[in-house]
N, C-alpha and C positions, 0 to 999 in steps of 0.2 A: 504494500500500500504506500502511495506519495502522500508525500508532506502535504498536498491541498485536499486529501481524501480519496484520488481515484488515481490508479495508473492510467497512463495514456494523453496525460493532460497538455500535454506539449506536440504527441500525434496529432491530435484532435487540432491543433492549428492549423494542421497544411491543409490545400486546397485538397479535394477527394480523390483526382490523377496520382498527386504523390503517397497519401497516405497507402494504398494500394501496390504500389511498387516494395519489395520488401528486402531490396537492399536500402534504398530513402527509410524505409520504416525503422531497418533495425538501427540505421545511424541516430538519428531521432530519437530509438531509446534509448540509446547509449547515451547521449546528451540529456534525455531523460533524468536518467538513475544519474547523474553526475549534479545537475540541477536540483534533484532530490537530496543528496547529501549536504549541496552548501545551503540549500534553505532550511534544515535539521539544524544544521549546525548557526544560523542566528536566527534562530526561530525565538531563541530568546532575550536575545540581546538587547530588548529594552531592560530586563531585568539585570542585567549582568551591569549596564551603565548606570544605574542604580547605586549609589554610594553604599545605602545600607544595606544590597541586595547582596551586593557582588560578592563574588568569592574571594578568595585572598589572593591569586594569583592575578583576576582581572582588576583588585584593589591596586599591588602593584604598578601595573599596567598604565592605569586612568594616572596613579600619581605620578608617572614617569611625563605626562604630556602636559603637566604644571611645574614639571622642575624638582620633582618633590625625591628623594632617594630613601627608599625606605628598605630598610637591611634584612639582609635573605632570613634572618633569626626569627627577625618580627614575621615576615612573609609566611613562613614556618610556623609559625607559637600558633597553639593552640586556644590559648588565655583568653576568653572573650575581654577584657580588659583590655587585651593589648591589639588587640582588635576593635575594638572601641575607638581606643585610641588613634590608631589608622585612619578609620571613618571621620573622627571626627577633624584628624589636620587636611585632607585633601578636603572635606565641604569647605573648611576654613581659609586654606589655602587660594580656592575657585574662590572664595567672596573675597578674599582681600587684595588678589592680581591690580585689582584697581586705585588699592588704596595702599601699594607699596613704597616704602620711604615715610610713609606718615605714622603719627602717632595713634589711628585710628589702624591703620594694615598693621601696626607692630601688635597692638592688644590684640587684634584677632587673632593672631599667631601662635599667639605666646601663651592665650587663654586656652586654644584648641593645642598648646602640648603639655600643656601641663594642667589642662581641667582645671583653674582657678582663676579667681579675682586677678586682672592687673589692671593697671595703673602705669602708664606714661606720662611723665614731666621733664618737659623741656622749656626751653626758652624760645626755641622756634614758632613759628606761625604767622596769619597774615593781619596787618594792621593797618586801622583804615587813617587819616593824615588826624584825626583829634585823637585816636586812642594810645596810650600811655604804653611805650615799647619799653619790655624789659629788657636788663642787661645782658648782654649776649653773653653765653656762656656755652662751654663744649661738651658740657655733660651732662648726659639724659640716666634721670633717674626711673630705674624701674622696680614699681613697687608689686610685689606676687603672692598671694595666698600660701603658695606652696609648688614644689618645683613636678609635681607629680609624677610619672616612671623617669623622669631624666633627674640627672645630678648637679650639683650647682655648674657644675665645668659646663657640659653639656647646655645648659640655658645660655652661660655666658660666650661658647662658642657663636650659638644661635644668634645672639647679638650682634657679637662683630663683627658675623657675615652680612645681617643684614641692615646695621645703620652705616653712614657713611663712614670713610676714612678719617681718622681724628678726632673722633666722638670718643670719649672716656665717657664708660657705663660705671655707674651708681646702682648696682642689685641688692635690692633688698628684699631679705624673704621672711614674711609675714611670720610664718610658724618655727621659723631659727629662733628668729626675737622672741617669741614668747617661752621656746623652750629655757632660753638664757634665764627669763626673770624669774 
């Protein structure tokens, strides 16, 4: 049986002279049953482009056409957490393409890898001729709930990849400080 229900569905196209002939016939099936396997084969693929659908290999995949490198470990791991987590940086990733370099694309970021609260401050931004420009300064503070599967290193790499060159990062994390007091 074909993918549309009925063998024959591609015979059934040619004029009645050729379906009749059955060397035309049997080429026609053979293109057939070839037709039939690649339409098997993304018959599902709305589902597969599905962030929350996809499998872990086509998760990979989607993240690879944002930039995103996600490590054969994680690929592997079985841990709905860390598969959570997968899902939840490539949707975040896709929303913040627009808003990269800014202090809105870095929270998204930051928030979808490590599942918490942040907080960007900087001095940068746009100001209109009466608004009160603050003093320029090269270091953007980032305030964070919690660094969630990554390590402080890991955050901080994330950073320096993605604010400009000469930015000094100020990391602050939320649940360090309160272990201290």
């Amino acid at each position: 049986m074909s993918v549309n229900g009925h063998a024959g569905w591609l015979l059934e196209q040619l004029p009645a002279g050729m379906r009749r002939d059955p060397v035309i016939a049997g080429f026609v099936r053979a293109f057939e049953e070839i037709g039939d396997s690649v339409r098997e084969q993304v018959s599902d693929v709305e589902y597969e482009l599905d962030v929350n659908l996809a499998s872990p290999e086509m998760l990979s995949y989607m993240a690879s056409w944002i930039g995103v490198d996600i490590d054969e470990a994680m690929v592997a791991s079985a841990d709905p957490e860390v598969r959570d987590a997968q899902r939840r940086l490539i949707r975040a990733v896709g929303q913040a393409l627009v808003w990269r370099g800014t202090r809105r694309g870095l929270e998204t970021l930051l928030e979808a890898l490590t599942d918490s609260r942040v907080d960007v401050i900087d001095a940068g931004g746009m100001f209109g001729p009466r608004d009160a420009v603050p003093p320029a300064s090269d270091v953007v503070v980032v305030e964070l709930d919690d660094t969630g599967l990554l390590t402080r290193q890991q955050v901080m790499a994330f950073l320096i990849e993605e604010l400009p060159i000469g930015v000094r990062v100020d990391l602050r994390i939320r649940s360090e400080q309160q272990e201290r007091r």
